[in-house]
N, C-alpha and C positions, 0 to 999 in steps of 0.2 A: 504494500500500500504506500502511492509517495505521501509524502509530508502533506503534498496540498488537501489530499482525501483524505488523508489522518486529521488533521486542523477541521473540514469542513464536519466531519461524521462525528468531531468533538464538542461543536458548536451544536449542531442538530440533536446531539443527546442532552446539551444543557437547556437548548430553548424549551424541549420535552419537560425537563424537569420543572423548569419555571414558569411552563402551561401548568403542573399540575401542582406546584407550588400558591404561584401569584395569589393573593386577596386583593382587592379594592380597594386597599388603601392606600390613600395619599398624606406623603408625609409633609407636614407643617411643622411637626415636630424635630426638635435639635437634639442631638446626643451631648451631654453634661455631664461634667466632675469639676475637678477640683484644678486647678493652672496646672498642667503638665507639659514635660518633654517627649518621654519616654516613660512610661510609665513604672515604679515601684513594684516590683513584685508582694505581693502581698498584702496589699492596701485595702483598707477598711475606709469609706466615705457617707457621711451620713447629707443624703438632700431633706428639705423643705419648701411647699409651696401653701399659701392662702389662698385660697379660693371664692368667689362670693358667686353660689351661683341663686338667681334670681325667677327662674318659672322652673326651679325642680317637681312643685306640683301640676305642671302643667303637661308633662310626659306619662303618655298611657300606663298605667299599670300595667301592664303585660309584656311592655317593650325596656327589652335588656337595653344595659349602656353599657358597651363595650371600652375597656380600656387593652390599648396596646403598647405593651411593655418586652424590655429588653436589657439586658445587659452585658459587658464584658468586666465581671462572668459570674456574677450571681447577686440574686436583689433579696432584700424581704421589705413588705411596700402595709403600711400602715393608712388608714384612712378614718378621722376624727377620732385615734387613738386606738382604733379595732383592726388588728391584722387582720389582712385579707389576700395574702398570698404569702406563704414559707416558702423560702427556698426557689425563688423562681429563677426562669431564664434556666439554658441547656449548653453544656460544654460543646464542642466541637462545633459543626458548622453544617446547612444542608447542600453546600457546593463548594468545588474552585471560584476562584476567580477568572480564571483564564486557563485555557489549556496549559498543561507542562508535562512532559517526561517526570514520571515520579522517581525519587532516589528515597534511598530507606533513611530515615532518620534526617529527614529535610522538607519540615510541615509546608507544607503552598499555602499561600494567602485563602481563607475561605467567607466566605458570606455567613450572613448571621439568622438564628432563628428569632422570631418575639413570639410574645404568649398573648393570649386572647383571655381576658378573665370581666367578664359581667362584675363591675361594681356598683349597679345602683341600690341595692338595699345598705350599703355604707354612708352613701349621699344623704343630705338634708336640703331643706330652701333656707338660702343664707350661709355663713362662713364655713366652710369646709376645710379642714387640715390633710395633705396628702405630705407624706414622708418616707421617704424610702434608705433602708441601708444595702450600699451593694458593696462588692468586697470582688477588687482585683486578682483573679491570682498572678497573671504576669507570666504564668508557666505555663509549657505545655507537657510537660511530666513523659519519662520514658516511654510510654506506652502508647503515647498518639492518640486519646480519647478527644484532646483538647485540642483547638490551633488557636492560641493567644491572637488579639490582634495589638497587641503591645503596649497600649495604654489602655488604661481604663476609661468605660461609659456605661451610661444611665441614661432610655428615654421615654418616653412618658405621652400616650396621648388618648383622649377621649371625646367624646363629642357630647354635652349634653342636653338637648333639645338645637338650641341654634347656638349657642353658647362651645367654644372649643378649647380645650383644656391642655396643655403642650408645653412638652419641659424645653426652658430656655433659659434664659439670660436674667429671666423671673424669678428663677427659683435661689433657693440659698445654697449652699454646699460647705461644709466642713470635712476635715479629713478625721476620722473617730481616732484619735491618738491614742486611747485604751486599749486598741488591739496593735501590739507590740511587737517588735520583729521577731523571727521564731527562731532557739539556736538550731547550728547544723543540724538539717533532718536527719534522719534514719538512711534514706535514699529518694530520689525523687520520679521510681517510678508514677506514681499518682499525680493529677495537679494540681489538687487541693492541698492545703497547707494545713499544719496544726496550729492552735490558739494559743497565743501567750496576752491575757488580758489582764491589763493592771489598772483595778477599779477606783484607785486613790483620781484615774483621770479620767473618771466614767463621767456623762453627761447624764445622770440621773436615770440611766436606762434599770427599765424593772421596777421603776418606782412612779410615784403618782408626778411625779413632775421632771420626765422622762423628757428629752427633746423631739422624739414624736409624737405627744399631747399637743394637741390645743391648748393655746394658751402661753405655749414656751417662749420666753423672748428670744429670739436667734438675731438679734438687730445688730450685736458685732458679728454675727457670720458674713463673710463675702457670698457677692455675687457668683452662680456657679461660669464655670467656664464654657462656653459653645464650640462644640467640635463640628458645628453644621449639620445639615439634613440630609438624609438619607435621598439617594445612594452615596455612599462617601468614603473613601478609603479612611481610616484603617478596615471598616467596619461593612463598606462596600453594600451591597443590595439585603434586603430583609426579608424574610420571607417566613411566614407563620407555622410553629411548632406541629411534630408531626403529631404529637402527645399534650394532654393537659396538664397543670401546672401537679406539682405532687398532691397525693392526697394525703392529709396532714391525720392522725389519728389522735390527736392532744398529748399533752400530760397528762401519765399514768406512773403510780408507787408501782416499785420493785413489788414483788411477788412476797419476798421477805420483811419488806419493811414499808408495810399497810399505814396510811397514816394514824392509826391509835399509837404504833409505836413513837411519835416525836411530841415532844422536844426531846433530845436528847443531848449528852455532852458527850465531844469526843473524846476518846482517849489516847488519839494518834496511832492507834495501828488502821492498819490499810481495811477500809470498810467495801465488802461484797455484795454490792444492789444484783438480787439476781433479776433475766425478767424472764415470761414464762415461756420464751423459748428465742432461736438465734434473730435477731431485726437487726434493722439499719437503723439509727437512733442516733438526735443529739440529746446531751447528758443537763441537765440542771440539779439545780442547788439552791436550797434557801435556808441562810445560816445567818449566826449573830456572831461578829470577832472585832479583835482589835486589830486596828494598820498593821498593814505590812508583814503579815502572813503571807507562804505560801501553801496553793493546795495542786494539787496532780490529780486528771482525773484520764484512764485511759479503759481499753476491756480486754478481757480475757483472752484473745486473739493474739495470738505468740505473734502472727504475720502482719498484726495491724500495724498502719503505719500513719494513725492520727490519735496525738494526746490535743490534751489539755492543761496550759499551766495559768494560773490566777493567783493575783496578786489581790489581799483584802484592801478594805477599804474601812473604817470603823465603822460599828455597828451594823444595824440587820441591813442584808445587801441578799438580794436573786440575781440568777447569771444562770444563761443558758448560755453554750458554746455549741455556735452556728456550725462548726467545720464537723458535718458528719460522720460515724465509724459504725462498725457494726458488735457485736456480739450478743453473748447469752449471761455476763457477766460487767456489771461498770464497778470497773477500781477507784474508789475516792480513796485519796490518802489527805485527810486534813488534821491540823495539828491539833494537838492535847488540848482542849480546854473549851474550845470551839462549839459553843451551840447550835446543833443543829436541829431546824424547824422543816427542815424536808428532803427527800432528794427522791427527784423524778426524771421520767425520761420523754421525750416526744419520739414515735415511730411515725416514719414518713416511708411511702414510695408511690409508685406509678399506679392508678387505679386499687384496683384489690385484686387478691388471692380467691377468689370464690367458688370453686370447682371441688368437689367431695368424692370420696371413696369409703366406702368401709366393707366388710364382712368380719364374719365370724370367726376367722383366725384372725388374732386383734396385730400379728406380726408384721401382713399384709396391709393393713390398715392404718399403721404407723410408717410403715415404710414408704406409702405414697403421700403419706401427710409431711415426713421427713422433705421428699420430692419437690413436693409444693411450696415448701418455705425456701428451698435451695434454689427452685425457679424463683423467686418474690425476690433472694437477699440479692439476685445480682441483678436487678430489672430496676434502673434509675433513667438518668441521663441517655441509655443506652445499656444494652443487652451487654452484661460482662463478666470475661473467667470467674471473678472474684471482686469483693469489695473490699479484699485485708489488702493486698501487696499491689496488685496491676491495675483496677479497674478497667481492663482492655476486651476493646473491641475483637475478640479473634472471633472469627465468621463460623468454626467449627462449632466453638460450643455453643455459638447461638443456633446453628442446625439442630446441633443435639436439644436445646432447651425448645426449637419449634416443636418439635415430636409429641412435646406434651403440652406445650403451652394453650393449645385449643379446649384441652381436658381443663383448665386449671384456672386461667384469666381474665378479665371484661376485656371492655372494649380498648380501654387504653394499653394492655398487654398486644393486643394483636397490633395496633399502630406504633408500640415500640417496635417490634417486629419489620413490618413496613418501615420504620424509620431506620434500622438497620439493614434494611436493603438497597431503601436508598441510597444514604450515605456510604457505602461499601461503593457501588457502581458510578457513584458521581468521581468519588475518587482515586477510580481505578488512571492505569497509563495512558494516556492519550495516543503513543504513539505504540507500544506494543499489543495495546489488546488485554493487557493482564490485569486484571481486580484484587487487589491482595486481603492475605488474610489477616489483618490487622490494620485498623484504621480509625478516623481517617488522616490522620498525622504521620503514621510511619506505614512504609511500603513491602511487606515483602511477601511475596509468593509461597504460599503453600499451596499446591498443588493437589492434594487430598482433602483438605479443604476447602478450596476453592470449588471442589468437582461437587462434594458434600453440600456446599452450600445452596447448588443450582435444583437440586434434586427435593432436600430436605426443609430446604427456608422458600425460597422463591417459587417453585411451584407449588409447594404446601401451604406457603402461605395464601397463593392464590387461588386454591382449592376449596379451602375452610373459607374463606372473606367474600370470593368474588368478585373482588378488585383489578378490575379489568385494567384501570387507569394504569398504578404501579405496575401491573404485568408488562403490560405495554414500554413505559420508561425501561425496565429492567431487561428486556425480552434482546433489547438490540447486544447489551455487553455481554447478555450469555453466549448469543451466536458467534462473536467476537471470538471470543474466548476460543471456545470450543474446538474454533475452526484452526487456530493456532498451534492444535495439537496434532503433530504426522502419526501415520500411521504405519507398519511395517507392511513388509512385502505377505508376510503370513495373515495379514488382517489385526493382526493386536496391533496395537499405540506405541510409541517410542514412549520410554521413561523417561519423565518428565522432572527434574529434583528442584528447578524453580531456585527461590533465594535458598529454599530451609526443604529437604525432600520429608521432615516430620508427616508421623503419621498416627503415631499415638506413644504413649507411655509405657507400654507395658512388656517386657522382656524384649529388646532390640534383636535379639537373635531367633525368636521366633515372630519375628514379623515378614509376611508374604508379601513384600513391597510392588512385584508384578501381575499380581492376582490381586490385591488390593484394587490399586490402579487402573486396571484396565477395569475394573467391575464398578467404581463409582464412574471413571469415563463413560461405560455404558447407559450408567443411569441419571446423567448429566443429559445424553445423546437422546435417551427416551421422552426425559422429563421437556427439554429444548424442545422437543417434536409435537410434545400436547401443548406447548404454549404457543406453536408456531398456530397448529390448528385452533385454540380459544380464540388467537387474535386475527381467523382466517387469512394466514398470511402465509401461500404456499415456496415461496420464493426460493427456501432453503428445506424443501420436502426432500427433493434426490439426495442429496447431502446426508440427512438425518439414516433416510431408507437404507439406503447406502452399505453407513458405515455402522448402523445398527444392526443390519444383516450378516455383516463381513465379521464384526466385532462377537456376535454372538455365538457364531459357529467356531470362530478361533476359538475363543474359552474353551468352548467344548473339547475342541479338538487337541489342544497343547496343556490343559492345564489338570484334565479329568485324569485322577489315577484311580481309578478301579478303586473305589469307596470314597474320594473325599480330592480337595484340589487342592493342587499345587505347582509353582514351577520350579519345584526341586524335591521330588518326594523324599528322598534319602535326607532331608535335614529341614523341609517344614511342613508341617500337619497345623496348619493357623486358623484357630476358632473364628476370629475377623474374617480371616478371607473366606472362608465357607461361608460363615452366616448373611454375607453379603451378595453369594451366587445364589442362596434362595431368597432372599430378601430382595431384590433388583431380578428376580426371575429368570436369571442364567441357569440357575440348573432346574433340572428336570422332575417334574415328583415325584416320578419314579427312583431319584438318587435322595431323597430328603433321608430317611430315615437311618438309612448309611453316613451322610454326613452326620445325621443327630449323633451315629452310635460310636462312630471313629474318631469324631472330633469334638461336637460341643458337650457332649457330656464329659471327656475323660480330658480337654484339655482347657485348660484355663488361663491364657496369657493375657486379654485384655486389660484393659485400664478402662475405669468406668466411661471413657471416651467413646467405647465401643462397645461395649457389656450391653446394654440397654439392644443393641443390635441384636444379639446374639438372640438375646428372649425373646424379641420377634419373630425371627427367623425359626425357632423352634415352637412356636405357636403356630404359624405357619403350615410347620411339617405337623400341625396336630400334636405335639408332643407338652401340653399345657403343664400335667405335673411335673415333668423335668425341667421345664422354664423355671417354675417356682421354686424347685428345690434349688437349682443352680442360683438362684438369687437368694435364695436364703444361704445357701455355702460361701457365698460371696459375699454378701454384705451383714452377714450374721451378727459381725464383731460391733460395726457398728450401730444397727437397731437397737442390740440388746443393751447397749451404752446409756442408760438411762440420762444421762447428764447430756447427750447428744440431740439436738432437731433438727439439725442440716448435714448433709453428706459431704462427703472431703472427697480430695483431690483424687487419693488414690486408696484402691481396694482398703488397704488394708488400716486405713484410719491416719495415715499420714498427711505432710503438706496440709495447704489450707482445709479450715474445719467446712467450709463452705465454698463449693466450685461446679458451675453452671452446668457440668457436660453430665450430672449424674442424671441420666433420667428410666430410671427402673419403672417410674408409673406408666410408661405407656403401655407396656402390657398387659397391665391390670385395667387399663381404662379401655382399651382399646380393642383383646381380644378376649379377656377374661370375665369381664361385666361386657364387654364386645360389641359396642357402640364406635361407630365408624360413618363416615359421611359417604356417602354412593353417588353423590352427584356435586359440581358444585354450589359450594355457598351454603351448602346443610339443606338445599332445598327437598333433595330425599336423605335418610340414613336409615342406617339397618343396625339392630341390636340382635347379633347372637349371640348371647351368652354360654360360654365355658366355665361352668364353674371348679372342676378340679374337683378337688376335697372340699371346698366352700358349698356351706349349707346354705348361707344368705351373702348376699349381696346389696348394696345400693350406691349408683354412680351420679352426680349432679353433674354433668357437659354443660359449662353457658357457651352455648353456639349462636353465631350471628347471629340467626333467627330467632333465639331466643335463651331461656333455661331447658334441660331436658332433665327431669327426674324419675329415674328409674330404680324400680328395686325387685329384687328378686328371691324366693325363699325356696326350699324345696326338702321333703322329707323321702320316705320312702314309696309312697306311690301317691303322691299330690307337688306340683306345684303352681306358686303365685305370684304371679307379676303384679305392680303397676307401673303405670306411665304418664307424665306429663307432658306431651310433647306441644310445641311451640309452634301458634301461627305462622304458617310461610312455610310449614314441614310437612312431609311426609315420609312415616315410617313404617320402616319392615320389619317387624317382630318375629324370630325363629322360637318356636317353644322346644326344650330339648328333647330329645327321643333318646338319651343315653343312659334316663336310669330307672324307666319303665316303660311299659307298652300301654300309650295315649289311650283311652278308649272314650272322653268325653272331654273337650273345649267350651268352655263359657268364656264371654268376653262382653262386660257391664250389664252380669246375669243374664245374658242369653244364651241358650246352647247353637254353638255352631258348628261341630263336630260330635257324631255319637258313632262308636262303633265302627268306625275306618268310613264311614260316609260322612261327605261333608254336605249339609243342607246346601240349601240357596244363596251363597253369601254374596251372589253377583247382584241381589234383588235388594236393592240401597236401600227399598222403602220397608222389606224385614231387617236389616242389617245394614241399619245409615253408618257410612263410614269405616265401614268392613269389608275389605276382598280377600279372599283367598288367594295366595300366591303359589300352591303348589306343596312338594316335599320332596325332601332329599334325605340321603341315608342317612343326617343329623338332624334336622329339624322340619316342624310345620309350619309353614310361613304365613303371615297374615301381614297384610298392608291395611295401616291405620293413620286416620287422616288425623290432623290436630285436633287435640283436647284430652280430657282427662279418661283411663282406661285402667281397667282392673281386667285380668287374662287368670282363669283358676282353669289349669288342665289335671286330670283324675285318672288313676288307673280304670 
């Protein structure tokens, strides 16, 4: 491709973005801080404006007022004294500025998200106080989550009736000199910063006459600085968050220390707030002391890499420290004598965790609730390994975390998702074709990743959503991609090792790196092929047919050794790379059981990168009770860890206590309570439950369409279902035939099966909302339309 076609197909994928980006808005509004150069790393800046607005009763009740907000790189925005946004505004960025050759560890200039937050129930008729603290980091931290745009800003704009509201040259600004430079970190993969607050030079924050009240005199603060209007370098084009602002969960006491426990005094050993399991949390405090104390406050996360250090102030003083961490444990260490009146925490993220499992083995039941917090603790800013040491974007484990995140999250989980697709493809290379697997700051090519990503996140994601738009943006760098990989004269792919040829963590010496490879290639080549046909776009059909034919039959033919695959049998028999030939539909099902018996039961080398794979793939082959045993021998150590709610890096309890790639729940959500979507967008799904040794079941799916609630019980010759299923659905219910001989079906007490004859169930007006689907040598199918259903089958 010459440079000039490479330039023009780089512009045409950004104008795409900025089609599906762009809002309406025009900006009148200035970007504000404090007189800068270059901006301080680490800076804390507190704004103020007065307001007088005049027909606030004159605006419909019903009609939101939008305010649009931004910063570089994080706000919390106060209005007549009532927070109304924690933690706002989003690290990294939703594009380049310009095309460029990306180099690893060399951020490009990127454009800015702002957030969208309704504040008229904050508003009054007459003076209004708006005040916001934002806090530069200056960094872009190893890991490329962030791209700085080197100085700090703050902007502000709202419309209320006719009345337009626009931070400028109006407002005040101060630099908050309390929050204090912080000594040498730990390391600066991350780009947030730890707190060093010293309250002797606090502006009464926490207290009734706080510089964000009404009322405050700010009449020595200067006027803030104007960096201009948008679009504007540093800070370049704006464009509206892909996610809503966090959802803030309040102040809540430790588990341990209820408030009937306080006041208390300290005695200076190190005080353990536990909470009832691992979150992402900033820590407060409310105490009585004299000056010039210090206290520490950090958590139990060996990897964490954000404290807390505070200087007192005399007398009763509150202090929350804004700069987030996670754990299951907050360490205060405050000195001897110290009264304390509280210590609580605020848990924040994206949306909510609201998707459920349970049965009657409670092991099962914990371990995808474990699942669930693991998905939650890395789901902020963006989708990431971990929130102790990286917070990075690596594109794997967000494959791995799509798997189940349809099982688990609302709406804003799935638009994080989206918003990690995006930003992945905006900042892929302009001139090679390549999208890396870490982003969008740092560039390098994982290759297994990358392939994982097209299959697992981008067409998954557009499967469960039906978001045609994003498919669309995303559809052109997969083709890209894809096409950049040769292929050999036998039909396999040249190995491809990219920056980093990583493929997982788990014993390098049994890792099948050409069986790997060519198998997620495959399923890169398939998944490309359905989204070419979603967006009837046949241009790159021969291509797909192609090389999906040629590639299919090679496997077969270089990699099958007579029970299980490999391209060296004499030195790898690799759990991964089989579980991935039935999983991506390379092999045959006639070979499942052989691979289950050769390889995934007796060998065991993955890393939870992969694991979650495997139990698919053995679900698959039908092999449900050895899925589950295999994940109880697997993750046995850490379940039974009572002190445990999130799953670690590696099998066996090591590395971080909390890492995105664990996802053991989806084959409890997926083949075991056995809800799965059949069509896009959740417009049909089908629930056939396996239950194993499980007597009961019940799964909550929030899918687009809506909640899905199913449960299921079963004894020795009865079972019962019910179901909630969700307008816009339609579902296929299998009742099972594996653990007696069906002889009577009711469904919302009608009989519609006796005795192997099925009534009339085509006659809508005996059986509104009832078809009969057939049966297969596992189950009897019923298709039901949305609403509420009870299904009792009898021996």
């Amino acid at each position: 491709m010459t440079k000039r076609k490479t330039f023009l197909w780089f512009i045409a994928s950004l104008l795409t973005l900025f089609s599906l980006q762009s809002a309406a808005v025009k900006w009148d509004a200035e970007w504000i801080w404090t007189k800068q150069k270059i901006g301080n790393p680490n800076t804390w800046v507190a704004l103020r404006k007065e307001v007088d607005i005049t027909d606030f009763d004159k605006i419909a009740t019903d009609k939101a007022i939008t305010a649009y907000i931004s910063a570089d790189t994080k706000y919390w925005i106060w209005i007549n004294g009532e927070m109304v946004v924690f933690e706002g505004s989003y690290t990294g960025g939703p594009s380049p500025v310009k095309p460029s050759p990306r180099v690893d560890g060399f951020p490009i200039a990127s454009n800015k998200y702002y957030d969208q937050v309704d504040i008229k129930k904050y508003l009054k008729k007459g003076k209004n106080t708006i005040a916001a603290l934002a806090w530069y980091y200056g960094a872009n931290g190893d890991k490329g989550t962030h791209i700085s745009a080197r100085i700090g800003g703050f902007i502000f704009q709202a419309k209320v009736g006719e009345q337009l509201i626009i931070s400028d040259t109006s407002w005040k600004a101060k630099q908050h000199i309390a929050y204090q430079p912080v000594a040498k970190e730990k390391h600066r993969r991350v780009a947030a910063w730890s707190v060093n607050y010293d309250a002797r030079k606090d502006m009464g924050d926490w207290g009734n006459e706080a510089w964000y009240l009404p009322g405050y005199d700010d009449s020595n603060w200067k006027a803030a600085n104007s960096a201009k209007q948008p679009p504007r370098a540093p800070f370049f084009e704006l464009f509206p968050s892909e996610i809503p602002p966090l959802n803030n969960f309040g102040l809540a006491n430790c588990t341990n220390f209820p408030a009937s426990k306080f006041p208390f005094v300290s005695d200076g050993k190190k005080i353990k707030c536990k909470l009832d399991f691992n979150k992402n949390f900033t820590p407060y405090f409310d105490i009585d002391a004299p000056e010039g104390l210090n206290i520490h406050i950090k958590s139990n996360m060996r990897l964490n890499t954000i404290e807390t250090f505070y200087t007192t102030k005399a007398g009763r003083q509150q202090f929350e420290s804004y700069s987030w961490l996670n754990g299951r444990i907050i360490e205060y260490t405050i000195p001897k004598g110290v009264t304390i009146h509280g210590l609580k925490y605020r848990w924040t993220g994206v949306g909510k965790p609201v998707g459920h499992f349970e049965s009657d083995d409670a092991w099962y039941s914990r371990i995808w609730q474990m699942s669930e917090n693991t998905l939650y603790i890395c789901a902020r800013d963006n989708f990431m390994d971990t929130p102790d040491r990286e917070r990075g974007l690596w594109i794997g484990d967000v494959a791995d975390q799509a798997s189940y995140l349809f099982y688990t999250m609302d709406k804003p989980g799935r638009d994080l998702l989206k918003k990690a697709i995006k930003v992945t493809m905006a900042f892929s290379d302009s001139e090679s074709g390549v999208f890396a697997g870490l982003g969008p700051g740092r560039f390098r090519e994982l290759p297994a990743q990358s392939l994982q990503f097209i299959e697992q996140a981008v067409w998954h994601y557009y499967y469960n959503t039906g978001d045609l738009e994003t498919l669309a943006y995303a559809y052109p760098y997969v083709h890209r991609y894809l096409s950049i990989w040769d292929k050999q004269d036998n039909g396999l792919i040249v190995f491809r090792s990219g920056a980093w040829k990583w493929t997982d963590w788990g014993p390098q010496d049994t890792i099948d790196y050409d069986v790997i490879q060519n198998a997620l290639y495959y399923s890169a080549l398939v998944s490309a092929r359905k989204m070419a046909k979603a967006l009837n776009d046949e241009t790159h059909l021969g291509f797909y047919d192609q090389r999906i034919t040629e590639l299919k039959k090679a496997f077969q033919q270089h990699f099958w050794q007579d029970g299980f695959y490999s391209s060296k049998p004499d030195k790898l028999k690799d759990d991964r790379a089989n579980a991935l030939a039935i999983l991506f539909d390379l092999a045959e099902p006639s070979q499942y059981q052989q691979i289950v018996d050769n390889v995934l039961i007796p060998n065991q080398f993955a890393s939870p990168h992969f694991e979650w794979m495997i139990y698919n793939a053995m679900a698959i082959a039908g092999r449900y009770d050895d899925a589950l045993a295999r994940m109880k021998q697997r993750y046995g150590k850490q379940v039974d860890n009572k002190e445990r709610s999130t799953l670690t890096e590696y099998m066996d309890g090591r590395g971080t206590e909390n890492h995105a790639w664990n996802a053991p729940a989806t084959v409890l959500s997926q083949y075991i309570a056995g809800i799965a979507p059949t069509s896009v967008a959740w417009e049909t799904y089908q629930i056939m439950p396996n239950m194993a040794h499980m007597k009961h079941i019940k799964q909550l799916v929030p899918s687009v369409q809506g909640d899905i609630d199913f449960a299921i019980s079963r004894n020795n010759n009865s079972i019962k279902m019910t179901l909630t299923s969700p307008q816009g659905s339609t579902a296929t219910v299998g009742i099972p035939k594996a653990y007696f001989k069906v002889n009577t079906i009711s469904i919302n007490d009608q009989q519609v099966f006796k005795a192997g004859l099925l009534w009339s169930t085509d006659n809508t007006d005996q059986y509104p909302g009832i078809r009969y689907m057939g049966e297969d040598d596992k189950y009897l199918k019923f298709e039901l339309a949305p609403g509420d259903w009870i299904i009792q089958a009898d021996q």
